[in-house]
N, C-alpha and C positions, 0 to 999 in steps of 0.2 A: 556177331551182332544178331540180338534177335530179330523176327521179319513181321510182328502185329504193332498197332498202335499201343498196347497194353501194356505193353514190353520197356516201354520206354519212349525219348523223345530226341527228333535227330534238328541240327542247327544245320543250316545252310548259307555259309555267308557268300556274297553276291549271288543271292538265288533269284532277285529281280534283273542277272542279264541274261546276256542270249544262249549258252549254253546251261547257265543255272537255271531256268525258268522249264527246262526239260525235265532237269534231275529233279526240279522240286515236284512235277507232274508225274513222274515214274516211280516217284514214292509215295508220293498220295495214292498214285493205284494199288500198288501192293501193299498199303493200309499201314503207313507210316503216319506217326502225326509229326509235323513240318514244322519249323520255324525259322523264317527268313531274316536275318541281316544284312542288311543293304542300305547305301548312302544315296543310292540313286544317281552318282555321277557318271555314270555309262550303263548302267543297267535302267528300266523302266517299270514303272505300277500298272500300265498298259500290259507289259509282258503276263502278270502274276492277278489280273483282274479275274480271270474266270475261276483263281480259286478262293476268293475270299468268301465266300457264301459254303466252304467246306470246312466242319465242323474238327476236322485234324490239321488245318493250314492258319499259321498267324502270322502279319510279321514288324517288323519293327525297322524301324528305317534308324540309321547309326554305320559307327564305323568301327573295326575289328583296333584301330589304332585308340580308343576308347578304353583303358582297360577297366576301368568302373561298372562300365556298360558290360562288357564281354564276361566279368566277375558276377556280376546280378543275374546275366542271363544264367549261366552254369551255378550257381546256388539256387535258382528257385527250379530249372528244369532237370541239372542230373543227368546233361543230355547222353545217351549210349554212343550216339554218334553224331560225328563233325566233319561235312564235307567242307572242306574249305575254298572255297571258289573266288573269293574276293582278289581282285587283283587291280592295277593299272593297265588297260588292255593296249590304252594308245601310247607304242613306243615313245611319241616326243615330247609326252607329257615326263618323262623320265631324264629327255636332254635338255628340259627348259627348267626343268623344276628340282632335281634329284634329291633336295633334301627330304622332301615335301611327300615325293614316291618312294624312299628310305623308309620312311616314316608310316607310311602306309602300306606299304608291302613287307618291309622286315619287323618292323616293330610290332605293325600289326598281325604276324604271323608268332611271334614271339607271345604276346599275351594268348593268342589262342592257342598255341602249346602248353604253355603254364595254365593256363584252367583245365586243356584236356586231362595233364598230369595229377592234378589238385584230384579231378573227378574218373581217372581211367577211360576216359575215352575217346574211344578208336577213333580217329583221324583218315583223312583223303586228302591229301595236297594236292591241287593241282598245277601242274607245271605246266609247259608248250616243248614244242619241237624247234622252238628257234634258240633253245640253249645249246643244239647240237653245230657243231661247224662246220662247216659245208662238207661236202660231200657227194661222188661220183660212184658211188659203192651201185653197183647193178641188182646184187639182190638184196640191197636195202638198207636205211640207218638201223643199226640195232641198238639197246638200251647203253650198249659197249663201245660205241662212239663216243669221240674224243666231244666234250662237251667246250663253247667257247662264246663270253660275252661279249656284244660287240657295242651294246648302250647298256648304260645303267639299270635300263629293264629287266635285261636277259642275267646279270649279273644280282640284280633282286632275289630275283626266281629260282636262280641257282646258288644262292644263300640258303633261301625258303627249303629248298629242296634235303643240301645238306642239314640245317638244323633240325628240319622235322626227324630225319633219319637218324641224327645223333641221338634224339630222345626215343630212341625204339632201343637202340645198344646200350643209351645209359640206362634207362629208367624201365624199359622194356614198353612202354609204349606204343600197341600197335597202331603203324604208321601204315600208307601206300604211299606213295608217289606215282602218278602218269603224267604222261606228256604226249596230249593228242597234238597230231596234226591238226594240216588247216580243216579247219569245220562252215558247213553251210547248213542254210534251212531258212525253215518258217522264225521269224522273229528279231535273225540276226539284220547288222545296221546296215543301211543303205545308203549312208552319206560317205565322206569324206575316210570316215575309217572303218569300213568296209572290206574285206578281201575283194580278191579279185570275181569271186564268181556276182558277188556284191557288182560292182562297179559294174561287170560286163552286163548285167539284168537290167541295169538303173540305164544306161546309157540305149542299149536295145529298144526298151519302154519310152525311151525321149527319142525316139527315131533317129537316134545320132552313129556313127562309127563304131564300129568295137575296135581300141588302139591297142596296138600287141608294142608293146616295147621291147625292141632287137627282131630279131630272126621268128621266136618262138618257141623255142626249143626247148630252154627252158620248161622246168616239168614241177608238178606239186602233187602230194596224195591229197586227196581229198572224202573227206568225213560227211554223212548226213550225219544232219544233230540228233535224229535219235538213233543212231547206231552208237554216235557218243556218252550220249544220256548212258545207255541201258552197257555201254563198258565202264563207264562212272561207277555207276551204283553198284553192278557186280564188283569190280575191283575194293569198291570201300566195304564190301561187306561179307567176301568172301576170306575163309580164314589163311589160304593158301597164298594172299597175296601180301600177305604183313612183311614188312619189314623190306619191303621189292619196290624198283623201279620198273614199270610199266609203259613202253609206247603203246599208244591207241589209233588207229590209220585204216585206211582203207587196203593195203599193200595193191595195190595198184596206181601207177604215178600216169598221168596224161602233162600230153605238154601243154603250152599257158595256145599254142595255135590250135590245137586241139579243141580244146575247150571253146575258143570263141568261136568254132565251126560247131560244137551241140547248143551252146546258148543261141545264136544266130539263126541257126535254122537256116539260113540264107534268106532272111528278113530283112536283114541290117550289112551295110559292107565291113570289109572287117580291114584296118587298114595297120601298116606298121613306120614307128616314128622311134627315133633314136634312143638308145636304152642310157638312160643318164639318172635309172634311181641305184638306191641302194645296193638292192636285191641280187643287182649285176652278178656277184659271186654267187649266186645259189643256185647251178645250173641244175641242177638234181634233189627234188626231194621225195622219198622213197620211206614207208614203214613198213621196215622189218618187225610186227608181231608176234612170230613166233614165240616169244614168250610167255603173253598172254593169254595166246591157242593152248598151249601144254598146261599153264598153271590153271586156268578155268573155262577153258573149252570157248573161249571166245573167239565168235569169227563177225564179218560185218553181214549186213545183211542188202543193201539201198547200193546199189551199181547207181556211176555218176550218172547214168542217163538218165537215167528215171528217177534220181534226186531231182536233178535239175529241172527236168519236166511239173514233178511237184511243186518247187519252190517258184516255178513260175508260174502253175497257174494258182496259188499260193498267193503269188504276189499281184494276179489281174484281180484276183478276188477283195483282198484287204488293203491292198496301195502300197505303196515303197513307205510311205510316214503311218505306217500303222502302228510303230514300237513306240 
């Protein structure tokens, strides 16, 4: 893929949420010109406000499950490249609704394969790390973990996953696939569907407990979003990584007690209440990259402490409803 605006033009669908509104930013600086699709059902125009007034950024609000839509875009732009980022992010919208997020996640990755095809161009799929099945591996999941669905979400994803990849062997289509870990930062949500470092900030800022469900021990890697952004973009645009599955992580796991002991600061008490969600099984999560070191020398760069540090004062600056 080439790297000026002149070159060509790249689509970005769900580039109004919270890790797309990075990618869309780290390619308007290296002088892509951008175009966004997004339905706005979890992503925001708050996120993607500060680049409308950029003479390479436009975007269009719709859905990839649109294939009319998805066909006009790729006939009038010819785009070179396709980060695909749209997804269902809230797993329960998947066990309430599954036809609904079938439809939007498989369908809608299906017509943006068939236009990439139509038009040869290169694709980003993005995946998660929750298609992987648990795991106690010490030095970490790798792309070679046993992959396993446990809602309809994860089992989307990992349709999405396969079929992009089938169109790189049938058709030659260069494809990526990642699957970051959990990610935080500036813009992601602070309600209800929130990661935890979400949750444990919102609750800190309300003067209330930080609740650790179980022991603690429990562990997660975790991503600043522009460590993410900037393995996105390389990954989609580097030639070494066609046709690969890609984790993207911090390789460093802290436990969930951990964590509320750097958000906390010892501000806030931190209190622990019986472990009765799902997650139960996921005593360990761990990114093995090595992959991604060797294929394109990618390493992270944002240690959780001083993410966290940022996205909190981050968030005294612009409020938890700023997205």
């Amino acid at each position: 893929m080439q790297d000026k605006v002149g070159n060509g033009e790249i689509l970005v669908t769900g580039g109004a949420g919270f890790i797309g509104r990075w990618v869309v930013k780290l390619l308007l600086d290296r002088g892509y010109k951008v175009i966004v699709l997004d339905n706005l059902s979890s992503g925001s125009r708050a996120n993607i406000a500060e680049f409308e007034g950029n003479r390479g950024f436009s975007f269009v609000e719709g859905e990839t499950v649109d294939h009319g839509l998805v066909d006009s875009l790729f006939k009038e732009h010819g785009f070179q490249g396709c980060f695909h980022l749209a997804f269902h992010a809230k797993t329960q919208d998947s066990v309430d609704d599954p036809e609904k997020v079938f439809k939007s996640d498989v369908q809608g990755t299906f017509h943006v394969l068939e236009a990439c095809r139509a038009y040869q161009t290169r694709l980003l799929f993005m995946s998660t790390n929750r298609v992987y099945a648990p795991s106690s591996d010490w030095a970490g999941i790798t792309e070679l973990h046993p992959t396993r669905a446990i809602t309809p979400n994860e089992a989307y994803r990992i349709a999405g996953e396969t079929m992009a990849l089938s169109y790189w062997r049938t058709y030659g289509l260069p494809v990526t696939v990642v699957r970051p870990f959990d990610t935080y930062g500036p813009y992601q949500r602070f309600d209800e569907e929130g990661n935890v470092v979400a949750v444990f900030i919102r609750r800190k800022l309300e003067g209330k407990p930080l609740r650790i469900h179980g022991d603690g021990s429990q562990t997660r890697d975790l991503m600043e979003v522009s460590d993410c952004a900037e393995f996105v973009v390389q990954a989609g645009t580097s030639p070494e990584t066609v046709g690969e599955i890609l984790n993207a992580g911090s390789g460093r796991d802290v436990t969930i007690k951990q964590l509320a002991e750097i958000i906390s600061g010892g501000e806030v008490p931190i209190e622990h209440v019986s472990h009765d969600r799902p997650e139960k099984g996921l005593e360990k999560l761990l990114c093995n990259y090595r992959k991604a070191r060797d294929l394109m020398g990618w390493r992270p760069k944002i240690k959780i402490e001083r993410g966290i540090r940022q996205l909190q004062a981050w968030v005294e600056e612009h409020g938890l409803n700023s997205r």
